[in-house]
N, C-alpha and C positions, 0 to 999 in steps of 0.2 A: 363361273369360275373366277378366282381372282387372278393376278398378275401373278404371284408368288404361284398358282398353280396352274398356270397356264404355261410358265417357264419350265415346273417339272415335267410336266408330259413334252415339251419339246424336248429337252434333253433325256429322256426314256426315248424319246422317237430317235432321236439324233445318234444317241449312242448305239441301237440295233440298226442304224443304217450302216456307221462305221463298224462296227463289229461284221457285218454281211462283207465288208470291203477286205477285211483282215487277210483272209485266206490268198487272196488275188496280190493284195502288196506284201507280203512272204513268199510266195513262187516268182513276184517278178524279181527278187533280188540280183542286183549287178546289172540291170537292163542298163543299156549303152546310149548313148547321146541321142538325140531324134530332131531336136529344136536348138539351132544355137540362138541363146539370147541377148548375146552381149560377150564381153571381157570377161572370160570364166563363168560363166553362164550359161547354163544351158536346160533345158526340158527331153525329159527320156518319153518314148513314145505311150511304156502306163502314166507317166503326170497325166498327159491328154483323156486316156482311158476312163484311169479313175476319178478324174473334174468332171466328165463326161456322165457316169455311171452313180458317181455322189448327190449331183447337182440334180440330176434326173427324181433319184429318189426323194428328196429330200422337197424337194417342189412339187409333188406329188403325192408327199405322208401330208405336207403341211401348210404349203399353200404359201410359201415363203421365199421366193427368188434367192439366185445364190451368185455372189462376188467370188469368182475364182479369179488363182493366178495368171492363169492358162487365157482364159478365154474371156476375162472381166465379167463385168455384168453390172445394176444396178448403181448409183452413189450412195453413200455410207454415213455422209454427213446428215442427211434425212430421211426418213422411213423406217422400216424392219426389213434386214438383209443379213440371210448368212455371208460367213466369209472363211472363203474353204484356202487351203494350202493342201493338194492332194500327196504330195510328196517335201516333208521338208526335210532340208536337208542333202539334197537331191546329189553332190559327188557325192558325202558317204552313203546313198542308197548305190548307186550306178560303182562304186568300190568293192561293193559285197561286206561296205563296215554296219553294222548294227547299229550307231548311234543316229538315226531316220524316223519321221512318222509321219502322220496325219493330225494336220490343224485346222479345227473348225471354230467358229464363234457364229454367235446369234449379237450382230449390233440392232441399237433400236438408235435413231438419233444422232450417231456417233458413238452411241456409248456400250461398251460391249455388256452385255446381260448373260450370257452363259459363253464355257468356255469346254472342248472340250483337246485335247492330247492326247492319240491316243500313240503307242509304240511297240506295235506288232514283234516288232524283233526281240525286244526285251521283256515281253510278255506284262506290262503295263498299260492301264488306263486311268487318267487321270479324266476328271468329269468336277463339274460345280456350277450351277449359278452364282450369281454375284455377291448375295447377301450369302453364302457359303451353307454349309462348310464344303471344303473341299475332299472330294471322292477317290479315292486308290482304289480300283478294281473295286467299285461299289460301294467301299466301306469308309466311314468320314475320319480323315484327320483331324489333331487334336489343331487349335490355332498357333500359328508363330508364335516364338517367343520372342522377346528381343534379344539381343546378341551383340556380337564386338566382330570389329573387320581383323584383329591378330585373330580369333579363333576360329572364321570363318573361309571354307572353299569359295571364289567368288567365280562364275563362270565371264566368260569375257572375249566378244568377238574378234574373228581372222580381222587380217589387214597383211596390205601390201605396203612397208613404209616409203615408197615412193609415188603412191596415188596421192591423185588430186579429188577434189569432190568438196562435196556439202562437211565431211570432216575427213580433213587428210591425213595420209599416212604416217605423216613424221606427229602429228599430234596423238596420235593412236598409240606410235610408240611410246612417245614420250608418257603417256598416261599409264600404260604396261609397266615401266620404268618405275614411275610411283607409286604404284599400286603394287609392285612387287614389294616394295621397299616394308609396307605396312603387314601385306598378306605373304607368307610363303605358299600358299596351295591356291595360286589361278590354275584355271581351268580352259580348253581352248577346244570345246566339242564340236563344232560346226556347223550348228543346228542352233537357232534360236528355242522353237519347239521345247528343246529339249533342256536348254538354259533355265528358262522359263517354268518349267515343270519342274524342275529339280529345284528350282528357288521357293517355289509356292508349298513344296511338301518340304521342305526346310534340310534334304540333301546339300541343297550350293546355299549360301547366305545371301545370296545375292547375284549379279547380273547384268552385264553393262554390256547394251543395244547399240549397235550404229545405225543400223538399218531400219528404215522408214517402213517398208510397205505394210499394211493394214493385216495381210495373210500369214506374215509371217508374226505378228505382233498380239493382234488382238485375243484370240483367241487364251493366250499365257499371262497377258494382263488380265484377261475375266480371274485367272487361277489363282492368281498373285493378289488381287484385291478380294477373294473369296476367303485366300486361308488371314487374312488380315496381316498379309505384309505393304509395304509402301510403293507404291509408283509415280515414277514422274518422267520427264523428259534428262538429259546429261546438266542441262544447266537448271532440274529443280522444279521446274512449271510441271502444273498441272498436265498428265499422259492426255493425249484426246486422239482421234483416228486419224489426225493431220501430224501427229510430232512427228519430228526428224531422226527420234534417237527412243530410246527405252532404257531406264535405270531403275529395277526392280528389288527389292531387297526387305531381309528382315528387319522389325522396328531395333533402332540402334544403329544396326550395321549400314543401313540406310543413309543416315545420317553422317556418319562418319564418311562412306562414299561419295558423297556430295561434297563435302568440307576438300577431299583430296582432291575432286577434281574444278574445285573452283579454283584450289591454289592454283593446278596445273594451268587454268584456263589463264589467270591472272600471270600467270608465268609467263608462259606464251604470247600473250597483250605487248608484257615487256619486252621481249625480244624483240618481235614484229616494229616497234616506237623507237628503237635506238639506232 
C-alpha cells in the first residue's frame, strides 16, 4: 500500500471509531465538572471516559498510540501518534450548548497527516487527509476560494482582558478592537474544534488561535491545509505541533489577517517603548 493509502484506511478506521463514540457524547450532554484543571478549566468525568474508550480502540484497530488531553501519552514531535481532544469545547458541552465535539488527528513527525472533527450535536462530520479534499458527512468539498476580511465571518478566541500569559489579555483586546474595525461579523464560539471546521469548509473565513495545545489545534489544521486554506502561527511562521497560537484562514483573507495584526503587534511594541 502506499502512504496516500495507508492514510485512507486510517481515517475509514478512525472515523467508525468516532462514530461508535457518537451516541455516548449526545446522552452525556451537560455532564458537570469532575476534574478541575486550572483557572476555568476543568475536565467532566465522560472527557475521561471517552479518552479512555477512544484511545483503547484506536490502538487496537491500528496499532497507533494515542496523545490525549486527559491522560497524555507519547511526544509528537517524532514518530506517528494520534491526538485525541475527547470533549472539545468542554463549558459549552457541561452547559447543555451544542457548539462541542470530538478532535482527533493522526501526526507523523510533527506534522499532522489526517484530521478529523467530528460534532455530534449538530449532526456534522468533517474528515480529510492532508493532501484533501476535505469531507462533510463523507462527501468532498469544493477548495477555498480566496476572499476579503470586509466580507468574511472570522471566528476568534475567548479572553479575559485582564490575564496575563504567553499573549495577554489587553492584547487580545486590543486585536478584537481592530479586527472589528475591518470585519463586522467576528465570531466568539468557544470551541477551537469548531473554529477550525467552519474555516476549512469556508462557513467562518478564517480564525485566530491563542491557544497552544496540540489537541485542540491539530486535528483543524489537518482540515484547514486539506481544503487549501492558509495556516501559520499570529506572527505568520510556519504552524508546526510547537506553535503558540493558530491563524487559519482563506487564501486572501489570510493575508489581510496577518497585515492587521502585525500593525496591532507593531502598535503594541510602541506603547510598551514610550
Amino acid at each position: 500500500m502506499t502512504a496516500q493509502s495507508d492514510n485512507q484506511a486510517l481515517l475509514a478506521i478512525a472515523s467508525e471509531i468516532l462514530d461508535s463514540a457518537t451516541p455516548r457524547f449526545v446522552e452525556g450532554l451537560g455532564a458537570p465538572s469532575a476534574v478541575e484543571k486550572g483557572r476555568g478549566d476543568f475536565a467532566t468525568a465522560l472527557d475521561l471516559e471517552l479518552e479512555r474508550t477512544l484511545s483503547e480502540a484506536l490502538l487496537e484497530r491500528t496499532g497507533i498510540a494515542v496523545h490525549g488531553e486527559e491522560f497524555g501519552g507519547p511526544a509528537l514531535d517524532s514518530g506517528t501518534s494520534w491526538v485525541l481532544d475527547p470533549i472539545d469545547g468542554t463549558f459549552n458541552y457541561s452547559a447543555g450548548h451544542p457548539l462541542s465535539g470530538i478532535l482527533l488527528s493522526l501526526v507523523h513527525d510533527g506534522i499532522p497527516v489526517l484530521g478529523l472533527t467530528w460534532l455530534p450535536l449538530l449532526g456534522r462530520r468533517y474528515a480529510a487527509a492532508v493532501d484533501g479534499p476535505l469531507l462533510l458527512d463523507g462527501k468532498p468539498l469544493p477548495p477555498l476560494a480566496s476572499g476579503t476580511l470586509a466580507e468574511a465571518m472570522i471566528g476568534f478566541g475567548a479572553f479575559n482582558v485582564d490575564s496575563r500569559g504567553r499573549i495577554p489579555g489587553r492584547f487580545r483586546f486590543d486585536l478584537l478592537g481592530a479586527l472589528s474595525r475591518l470585519s463586522g461579523r467576528v465570531r466568539m464560539h468557544g470551541s477551537t474544534g469548531i473554529d477550525l471546521a467552519f474555516t476549512a469548509s469556508g462557513v467562518l473565513g478564517g480564525a485566530v488561535v491563542f491557544g497552544h495545545h496540540p489537541w485542540d489545534n491539530a486535528a483543524g489544521v489537518a482540515l484547514v491545509r486539506a481544503a487549501g486554506g492558509v495556516v501559520t502561527d499570529l506572527l505568520g511562521e510556519p504552524w508546526t505541533i510547537t506553535s503558540g497560537s493558530v491563524l487559519a484562514a482563506a487564501p486572501g483573507v489570510h493575508e489581510e489577517l496577518l497585515e492587521m495584526i502585525n500593525t496591532a503587534v507593531d502598535e503594541a511594541a510602541g506603547e510598551t517603548n514610550r
